[in-house]
N, CA, C and O atoms as a GROMACS GRO file, in nm:
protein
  408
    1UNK      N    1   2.912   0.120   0.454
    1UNK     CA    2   2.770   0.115   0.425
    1UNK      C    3   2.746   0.009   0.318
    1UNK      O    4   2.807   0.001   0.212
    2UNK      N    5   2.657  -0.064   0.355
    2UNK     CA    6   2.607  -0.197   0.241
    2UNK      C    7   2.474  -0.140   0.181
    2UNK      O    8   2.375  -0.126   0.253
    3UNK      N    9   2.473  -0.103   0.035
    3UNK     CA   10   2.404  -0.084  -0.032
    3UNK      C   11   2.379  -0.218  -0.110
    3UNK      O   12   2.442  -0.323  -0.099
    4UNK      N   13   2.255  -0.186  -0.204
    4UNK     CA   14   2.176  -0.299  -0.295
    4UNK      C   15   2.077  -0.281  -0.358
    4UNK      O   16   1.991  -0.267  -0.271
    5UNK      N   17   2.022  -0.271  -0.472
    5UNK     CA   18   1.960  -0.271  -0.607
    5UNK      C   19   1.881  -0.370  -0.632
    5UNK      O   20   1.922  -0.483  -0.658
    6UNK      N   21   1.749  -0.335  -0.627
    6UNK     CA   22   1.672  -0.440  -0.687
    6UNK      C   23   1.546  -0.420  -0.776
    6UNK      O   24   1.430  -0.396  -0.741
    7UNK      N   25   1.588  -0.431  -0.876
    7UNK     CA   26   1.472  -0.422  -1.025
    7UNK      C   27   1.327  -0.543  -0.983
    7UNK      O   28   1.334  -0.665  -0.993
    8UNK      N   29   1.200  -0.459  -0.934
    8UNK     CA   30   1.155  -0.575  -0.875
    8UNK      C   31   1.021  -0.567  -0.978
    8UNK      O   32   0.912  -0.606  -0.936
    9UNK      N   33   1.035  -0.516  -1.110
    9UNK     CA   34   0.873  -0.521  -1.179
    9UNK      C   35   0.771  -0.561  -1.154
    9UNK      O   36   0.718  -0.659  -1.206
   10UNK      N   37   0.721  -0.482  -1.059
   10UNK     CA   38   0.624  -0.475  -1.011
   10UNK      C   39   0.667  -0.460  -0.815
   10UNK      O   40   0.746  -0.546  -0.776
   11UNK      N   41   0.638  -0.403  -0.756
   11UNK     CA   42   0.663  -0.423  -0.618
   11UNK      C   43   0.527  -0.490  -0.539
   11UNK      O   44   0.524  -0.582  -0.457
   12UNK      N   45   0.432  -0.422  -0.588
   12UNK     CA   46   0.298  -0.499  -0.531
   12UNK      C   47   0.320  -0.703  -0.539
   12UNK      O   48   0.270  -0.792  -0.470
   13UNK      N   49   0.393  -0.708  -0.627
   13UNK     CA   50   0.384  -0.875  -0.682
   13UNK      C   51   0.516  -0.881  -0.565
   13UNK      O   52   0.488  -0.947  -0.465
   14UNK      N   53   0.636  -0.829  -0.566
   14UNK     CA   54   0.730  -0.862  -0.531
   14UNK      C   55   0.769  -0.806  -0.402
   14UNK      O   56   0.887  -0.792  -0.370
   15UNK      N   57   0.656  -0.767  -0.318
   15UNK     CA   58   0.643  -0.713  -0.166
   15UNK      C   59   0.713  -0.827  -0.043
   15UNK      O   60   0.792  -0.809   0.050
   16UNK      N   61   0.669  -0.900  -0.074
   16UNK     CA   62   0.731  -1.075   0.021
   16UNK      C   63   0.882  -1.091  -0.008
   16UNK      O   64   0.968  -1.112   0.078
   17UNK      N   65   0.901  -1.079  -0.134
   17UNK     CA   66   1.057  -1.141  -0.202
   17UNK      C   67   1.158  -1.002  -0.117
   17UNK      O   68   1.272  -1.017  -0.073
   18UNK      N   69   1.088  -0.891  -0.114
   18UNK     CA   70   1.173  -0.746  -0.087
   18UNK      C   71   1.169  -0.776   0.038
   18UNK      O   72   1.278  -0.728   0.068
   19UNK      N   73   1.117  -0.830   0.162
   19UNK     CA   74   1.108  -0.845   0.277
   19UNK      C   75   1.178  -0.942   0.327
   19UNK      O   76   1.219  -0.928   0.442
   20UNK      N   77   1.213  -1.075   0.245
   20UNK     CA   78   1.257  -1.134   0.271
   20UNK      C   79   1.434  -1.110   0.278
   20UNK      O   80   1.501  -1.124   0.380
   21UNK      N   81   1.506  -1.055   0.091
   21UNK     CA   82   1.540  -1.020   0.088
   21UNK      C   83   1.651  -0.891   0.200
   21UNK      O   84   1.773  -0.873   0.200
   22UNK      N   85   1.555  -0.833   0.274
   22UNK     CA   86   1.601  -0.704   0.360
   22UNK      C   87   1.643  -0.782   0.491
   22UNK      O   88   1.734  -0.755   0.569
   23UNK      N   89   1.552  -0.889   0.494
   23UNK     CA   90   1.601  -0.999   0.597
   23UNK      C   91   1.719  -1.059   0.650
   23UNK      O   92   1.781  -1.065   0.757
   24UNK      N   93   1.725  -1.110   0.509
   24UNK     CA   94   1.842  -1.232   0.471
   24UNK      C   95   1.987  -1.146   0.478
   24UNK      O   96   2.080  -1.178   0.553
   25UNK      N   97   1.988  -1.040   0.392
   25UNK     CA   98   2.110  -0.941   0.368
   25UNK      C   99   2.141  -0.852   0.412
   25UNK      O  100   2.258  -0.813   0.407
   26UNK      N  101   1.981  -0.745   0.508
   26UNK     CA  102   2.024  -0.660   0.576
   26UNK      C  103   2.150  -0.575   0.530
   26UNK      O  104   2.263  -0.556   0.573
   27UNK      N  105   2.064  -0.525   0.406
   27UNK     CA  106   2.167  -0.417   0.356
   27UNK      C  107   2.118  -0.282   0.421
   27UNK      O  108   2.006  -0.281   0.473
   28UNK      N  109   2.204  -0.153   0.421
   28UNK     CA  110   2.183  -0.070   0.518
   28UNK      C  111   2.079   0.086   0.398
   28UNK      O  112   2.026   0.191   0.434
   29UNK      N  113   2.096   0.016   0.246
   29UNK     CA  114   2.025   0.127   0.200
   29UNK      C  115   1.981   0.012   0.080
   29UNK      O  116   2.063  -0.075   0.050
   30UNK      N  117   1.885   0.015   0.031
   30UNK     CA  118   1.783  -0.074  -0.051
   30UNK      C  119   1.729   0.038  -0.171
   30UNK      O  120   1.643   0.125  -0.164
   31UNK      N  121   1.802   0.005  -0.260
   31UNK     CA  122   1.730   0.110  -0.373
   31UNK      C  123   1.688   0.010  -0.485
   31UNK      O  124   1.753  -0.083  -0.532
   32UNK      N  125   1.515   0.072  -0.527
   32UNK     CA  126   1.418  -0.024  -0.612
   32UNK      C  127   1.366   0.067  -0.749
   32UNK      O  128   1.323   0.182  -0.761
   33UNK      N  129   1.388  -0.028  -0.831
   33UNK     CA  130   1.310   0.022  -0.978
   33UNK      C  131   1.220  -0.022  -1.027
   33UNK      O  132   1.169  -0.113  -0.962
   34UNK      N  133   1.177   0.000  -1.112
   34UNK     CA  134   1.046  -0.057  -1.188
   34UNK      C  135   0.930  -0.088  -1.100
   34UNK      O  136   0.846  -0.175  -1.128
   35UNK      N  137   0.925   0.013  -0.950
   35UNK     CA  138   0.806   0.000  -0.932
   35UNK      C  139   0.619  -0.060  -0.930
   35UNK      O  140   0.535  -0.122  -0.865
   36UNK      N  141   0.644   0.019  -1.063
   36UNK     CA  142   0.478  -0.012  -1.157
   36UNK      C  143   0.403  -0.011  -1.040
   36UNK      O  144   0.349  -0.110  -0.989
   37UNK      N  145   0.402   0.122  -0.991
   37UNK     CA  146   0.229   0.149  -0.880
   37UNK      C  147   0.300   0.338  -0.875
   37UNK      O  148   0.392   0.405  -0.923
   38UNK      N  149   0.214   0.349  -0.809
   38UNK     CA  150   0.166   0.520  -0.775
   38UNK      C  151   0.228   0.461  -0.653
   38UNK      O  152   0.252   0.346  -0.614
   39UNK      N  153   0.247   0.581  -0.606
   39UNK     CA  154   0.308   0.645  -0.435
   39UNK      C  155   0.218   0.558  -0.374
   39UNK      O  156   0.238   0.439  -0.348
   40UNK      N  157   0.105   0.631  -0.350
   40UNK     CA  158   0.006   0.582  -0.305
   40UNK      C  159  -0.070   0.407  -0.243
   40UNK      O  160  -0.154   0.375  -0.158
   41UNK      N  161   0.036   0.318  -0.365
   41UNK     CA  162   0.009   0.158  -0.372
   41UNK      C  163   0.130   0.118  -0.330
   41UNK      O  164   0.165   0.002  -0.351
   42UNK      N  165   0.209   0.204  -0.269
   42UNK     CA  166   0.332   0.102  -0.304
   42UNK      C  167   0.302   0.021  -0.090
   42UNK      O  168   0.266   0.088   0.007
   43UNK      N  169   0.330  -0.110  -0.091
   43UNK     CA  170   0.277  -0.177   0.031
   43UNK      C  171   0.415  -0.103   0.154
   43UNK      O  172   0.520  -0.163   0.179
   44UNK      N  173   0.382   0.017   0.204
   44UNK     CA  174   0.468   0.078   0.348
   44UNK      C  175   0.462   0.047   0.442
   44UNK      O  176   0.545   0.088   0.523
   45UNK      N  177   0.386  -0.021   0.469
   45UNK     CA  178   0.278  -0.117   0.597
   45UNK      C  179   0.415  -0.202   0.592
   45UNK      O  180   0.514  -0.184   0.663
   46UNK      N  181   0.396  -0.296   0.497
   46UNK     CA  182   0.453  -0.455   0.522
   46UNK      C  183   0.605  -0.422   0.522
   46UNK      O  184   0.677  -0.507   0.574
   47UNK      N  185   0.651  -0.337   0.485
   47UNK     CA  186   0.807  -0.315   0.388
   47UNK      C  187   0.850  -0.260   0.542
   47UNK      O  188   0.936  -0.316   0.609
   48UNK      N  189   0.768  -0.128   0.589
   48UNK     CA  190   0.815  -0.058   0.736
   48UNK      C  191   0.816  -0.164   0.841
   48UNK      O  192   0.867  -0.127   0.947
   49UNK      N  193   0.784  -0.254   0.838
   49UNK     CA  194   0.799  -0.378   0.932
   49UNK      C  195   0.888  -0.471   0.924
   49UNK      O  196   0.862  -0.579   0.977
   50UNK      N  197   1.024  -0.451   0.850
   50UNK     CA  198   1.119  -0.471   0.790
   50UNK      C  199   1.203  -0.387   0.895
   50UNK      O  200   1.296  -0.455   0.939
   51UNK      N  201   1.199  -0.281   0.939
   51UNK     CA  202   1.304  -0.175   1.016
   51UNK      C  203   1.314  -0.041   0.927
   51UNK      O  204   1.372   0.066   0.940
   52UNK      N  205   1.266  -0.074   0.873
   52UNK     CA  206   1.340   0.054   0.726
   52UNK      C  207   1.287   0.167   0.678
   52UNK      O  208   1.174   0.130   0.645
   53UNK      N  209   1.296   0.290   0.652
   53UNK     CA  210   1.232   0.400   0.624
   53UNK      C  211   1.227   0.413   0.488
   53UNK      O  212   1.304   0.342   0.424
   54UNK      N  213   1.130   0.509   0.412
   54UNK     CA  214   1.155   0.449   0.260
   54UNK      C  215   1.074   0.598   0.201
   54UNK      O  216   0.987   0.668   0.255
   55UNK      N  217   1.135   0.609   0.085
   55UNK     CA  218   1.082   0.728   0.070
   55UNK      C  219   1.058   0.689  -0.125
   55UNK      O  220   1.146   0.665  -0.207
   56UNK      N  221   0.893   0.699  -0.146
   56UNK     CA  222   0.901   0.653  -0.300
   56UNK      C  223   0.838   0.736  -0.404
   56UNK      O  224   0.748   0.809  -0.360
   57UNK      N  225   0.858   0.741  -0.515
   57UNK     CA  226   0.843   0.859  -0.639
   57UNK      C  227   0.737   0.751  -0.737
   57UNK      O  228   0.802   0.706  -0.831
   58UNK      N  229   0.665   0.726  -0.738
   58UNK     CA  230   0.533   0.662  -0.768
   58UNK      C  231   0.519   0.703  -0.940
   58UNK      O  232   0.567   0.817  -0.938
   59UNK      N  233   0.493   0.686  -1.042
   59UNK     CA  234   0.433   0.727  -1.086
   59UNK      C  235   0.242   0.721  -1.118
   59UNK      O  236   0.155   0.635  -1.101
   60UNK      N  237   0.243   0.800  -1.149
   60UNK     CA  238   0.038   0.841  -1.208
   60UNK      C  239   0.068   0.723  -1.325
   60UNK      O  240   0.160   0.706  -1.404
   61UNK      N  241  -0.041   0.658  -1.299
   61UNK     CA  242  -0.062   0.550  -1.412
   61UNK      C  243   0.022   0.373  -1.353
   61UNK      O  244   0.033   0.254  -1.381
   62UNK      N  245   0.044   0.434  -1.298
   62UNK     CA  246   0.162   0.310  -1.275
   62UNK      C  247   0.265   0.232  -1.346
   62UNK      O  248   0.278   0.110  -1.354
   63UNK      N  249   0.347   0.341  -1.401
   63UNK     CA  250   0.435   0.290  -1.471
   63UNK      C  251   0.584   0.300  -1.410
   63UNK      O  252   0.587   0.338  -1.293
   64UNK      N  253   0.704   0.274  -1.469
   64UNK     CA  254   0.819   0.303  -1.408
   64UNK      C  255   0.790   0.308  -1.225
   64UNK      O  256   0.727   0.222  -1.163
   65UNK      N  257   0.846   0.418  -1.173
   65UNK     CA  258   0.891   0.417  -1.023
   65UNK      C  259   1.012   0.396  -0.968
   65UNK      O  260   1.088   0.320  -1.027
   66UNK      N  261   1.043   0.443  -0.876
   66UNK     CA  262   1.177   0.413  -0.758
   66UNK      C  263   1.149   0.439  -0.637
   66UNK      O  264   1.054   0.492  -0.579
   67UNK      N  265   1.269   0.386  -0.602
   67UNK     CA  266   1.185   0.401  -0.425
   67UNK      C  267   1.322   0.377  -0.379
   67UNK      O  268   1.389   0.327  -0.469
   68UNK      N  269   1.393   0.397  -0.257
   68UNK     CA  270   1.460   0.424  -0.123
   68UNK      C  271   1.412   0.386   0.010
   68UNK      O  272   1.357   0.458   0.093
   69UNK      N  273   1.445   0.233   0.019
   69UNK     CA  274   1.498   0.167   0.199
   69UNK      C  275   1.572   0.252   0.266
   69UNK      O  276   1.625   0.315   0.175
   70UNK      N  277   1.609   0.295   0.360
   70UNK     CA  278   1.730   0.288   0.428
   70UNK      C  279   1.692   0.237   0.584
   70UNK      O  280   1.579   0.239   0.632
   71UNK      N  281   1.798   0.196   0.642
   71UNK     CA  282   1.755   0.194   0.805
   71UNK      C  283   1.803   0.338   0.889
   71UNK      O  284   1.767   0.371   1.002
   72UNK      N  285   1.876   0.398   0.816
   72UNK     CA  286   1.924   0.529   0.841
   72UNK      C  287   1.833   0.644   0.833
   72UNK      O  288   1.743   0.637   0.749
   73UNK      N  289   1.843   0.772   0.920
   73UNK     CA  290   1.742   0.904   0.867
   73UNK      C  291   1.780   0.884   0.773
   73UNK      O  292   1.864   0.799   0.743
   74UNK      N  293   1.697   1.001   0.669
   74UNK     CA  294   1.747   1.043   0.535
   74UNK      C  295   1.672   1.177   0.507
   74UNK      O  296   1.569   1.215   0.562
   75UNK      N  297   1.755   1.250   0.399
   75UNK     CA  298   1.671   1.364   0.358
   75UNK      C  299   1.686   1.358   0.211
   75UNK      O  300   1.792   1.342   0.151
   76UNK      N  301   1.582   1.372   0.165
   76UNK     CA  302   1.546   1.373   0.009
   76UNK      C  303   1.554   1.469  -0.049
   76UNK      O  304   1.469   1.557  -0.041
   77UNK      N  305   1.688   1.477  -0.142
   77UNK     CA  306   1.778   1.580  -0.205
   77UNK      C  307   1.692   1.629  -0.337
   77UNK      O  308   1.681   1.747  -0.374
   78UNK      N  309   1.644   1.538  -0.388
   78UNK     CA  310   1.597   1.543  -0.522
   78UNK      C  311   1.536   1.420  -0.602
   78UNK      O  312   1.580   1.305  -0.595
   79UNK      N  313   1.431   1.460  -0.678
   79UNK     CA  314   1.344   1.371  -0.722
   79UNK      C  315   1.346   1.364  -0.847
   79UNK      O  316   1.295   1.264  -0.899
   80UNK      N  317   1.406   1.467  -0.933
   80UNK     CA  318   1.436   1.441  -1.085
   80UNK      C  319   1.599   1.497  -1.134
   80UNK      O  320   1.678   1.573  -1.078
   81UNK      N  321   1.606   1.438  -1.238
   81UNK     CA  322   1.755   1.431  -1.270
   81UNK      C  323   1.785   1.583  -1.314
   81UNK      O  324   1.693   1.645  -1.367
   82UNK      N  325   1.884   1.634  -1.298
   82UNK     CA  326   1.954   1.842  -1.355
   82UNK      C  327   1.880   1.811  -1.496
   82UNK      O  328   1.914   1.710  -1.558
   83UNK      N  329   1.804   1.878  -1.535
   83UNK     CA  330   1.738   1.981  -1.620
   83UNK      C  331   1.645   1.871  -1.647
   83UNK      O  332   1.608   1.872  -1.764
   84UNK      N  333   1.602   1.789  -1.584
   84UNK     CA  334   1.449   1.741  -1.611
   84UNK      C  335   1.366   1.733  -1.545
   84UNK      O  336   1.314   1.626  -1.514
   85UNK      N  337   1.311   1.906  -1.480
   85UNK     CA  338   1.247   1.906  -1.381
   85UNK      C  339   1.094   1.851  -1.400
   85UNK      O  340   1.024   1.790  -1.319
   86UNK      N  341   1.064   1.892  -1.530
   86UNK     CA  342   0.940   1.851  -1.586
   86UNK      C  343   0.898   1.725  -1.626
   86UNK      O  344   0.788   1.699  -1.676
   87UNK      N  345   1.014   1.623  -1.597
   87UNK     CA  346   1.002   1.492  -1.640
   87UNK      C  347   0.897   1.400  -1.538
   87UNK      O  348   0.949   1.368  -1.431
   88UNK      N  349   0.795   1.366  -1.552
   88UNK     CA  350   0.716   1.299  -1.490
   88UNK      C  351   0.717   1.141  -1.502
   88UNK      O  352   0.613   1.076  -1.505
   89UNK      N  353   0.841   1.088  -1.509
   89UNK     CA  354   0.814   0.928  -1.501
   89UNK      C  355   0.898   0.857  -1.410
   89UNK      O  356   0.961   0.758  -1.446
   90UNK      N  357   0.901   0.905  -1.288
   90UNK     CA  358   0.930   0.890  -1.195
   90UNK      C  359   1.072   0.800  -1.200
   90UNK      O  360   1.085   0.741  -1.092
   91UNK      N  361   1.141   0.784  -1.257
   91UNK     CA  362   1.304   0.736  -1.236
   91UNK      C  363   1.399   0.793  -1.158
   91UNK      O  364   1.510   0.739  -1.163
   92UNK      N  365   1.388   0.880  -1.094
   92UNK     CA  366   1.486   0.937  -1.018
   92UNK      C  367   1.481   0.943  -0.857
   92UNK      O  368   1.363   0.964  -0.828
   93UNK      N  369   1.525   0.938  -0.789
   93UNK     CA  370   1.530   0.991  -0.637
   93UNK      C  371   1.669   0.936  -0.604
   93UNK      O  372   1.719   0.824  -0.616
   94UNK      N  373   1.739   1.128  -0.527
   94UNK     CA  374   1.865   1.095  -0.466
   94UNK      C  375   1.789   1.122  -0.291
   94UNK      O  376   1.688   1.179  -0.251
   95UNK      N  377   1.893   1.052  -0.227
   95UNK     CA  378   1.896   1.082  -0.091
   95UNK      C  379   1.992   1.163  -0.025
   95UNK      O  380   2.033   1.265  -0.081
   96UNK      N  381   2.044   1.123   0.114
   96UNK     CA  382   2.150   1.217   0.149
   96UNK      C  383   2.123   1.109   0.300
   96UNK      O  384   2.010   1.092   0.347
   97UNK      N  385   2.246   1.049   0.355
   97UNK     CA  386   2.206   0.951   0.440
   97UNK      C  387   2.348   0.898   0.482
   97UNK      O  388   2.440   0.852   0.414
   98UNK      N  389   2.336   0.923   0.625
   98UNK     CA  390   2.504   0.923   0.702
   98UNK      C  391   2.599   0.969   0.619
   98UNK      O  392   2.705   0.907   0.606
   99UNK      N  393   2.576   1.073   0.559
   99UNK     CA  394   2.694   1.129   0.563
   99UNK      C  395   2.715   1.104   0.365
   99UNK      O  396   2.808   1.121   0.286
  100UNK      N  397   2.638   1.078   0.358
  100UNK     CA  398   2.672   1.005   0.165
  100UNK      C  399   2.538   1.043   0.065
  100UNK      O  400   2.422   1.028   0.104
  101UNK      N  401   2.567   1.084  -0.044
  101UNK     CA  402   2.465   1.068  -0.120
  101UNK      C  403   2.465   0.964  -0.172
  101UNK      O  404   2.562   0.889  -0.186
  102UNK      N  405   2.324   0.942  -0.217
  102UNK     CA  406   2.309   0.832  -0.263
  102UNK      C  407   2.167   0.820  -0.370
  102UNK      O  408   2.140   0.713  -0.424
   0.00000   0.00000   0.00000
């Protein structure tokens, strides 16, 4: 499995570069930080036209964020880290995807 990391501050700004990116390298799981949008903004339209399923933890206000490509199903294990259930700034999301967490 080809995984890959990309700190894209801001995803709204850096929606084209992530597409291109998924293009060029066709990695098989795409994990993103620094967000900066709500669930709600993050562009699923343009990114799902890529091949890729994506599952993202937004925060209110638009700060921080993460988010999860994969081209694989996936099931979403968890959204905040062991004992910070109450933590609202969206840094966390594990998956569970062929067979691997991630």
């Amino acid at each position: 499995m080809r995984l890959a990391s990309f700190n894209v501050n801001s995803i709204r700004r850096r929606a084209p570069h992530v597409a291109r990116f998924l293009a060029r390298h066709t990695p098989d799981v795409l994990v993103l930080q620094e967000l900066k949008c709500r669930t709600e903004e993050f562009p699923a339209v343009e990114l799902a036209a890529s091949g890729y399923r994506h599952h993202v933890v937004g925060q209110p206000g638009g700060g921080n964020g993460v988010a999860i490509l994969s081209r694989f199903l996936f099931e979403v294990v968890c959204e905040n880290l062991e004992g910070e259930a109450e933590d609202d700034h969206a840094r966390y999301v594990e998956i569970r995807a062929a067979g691997m967490h991630i």
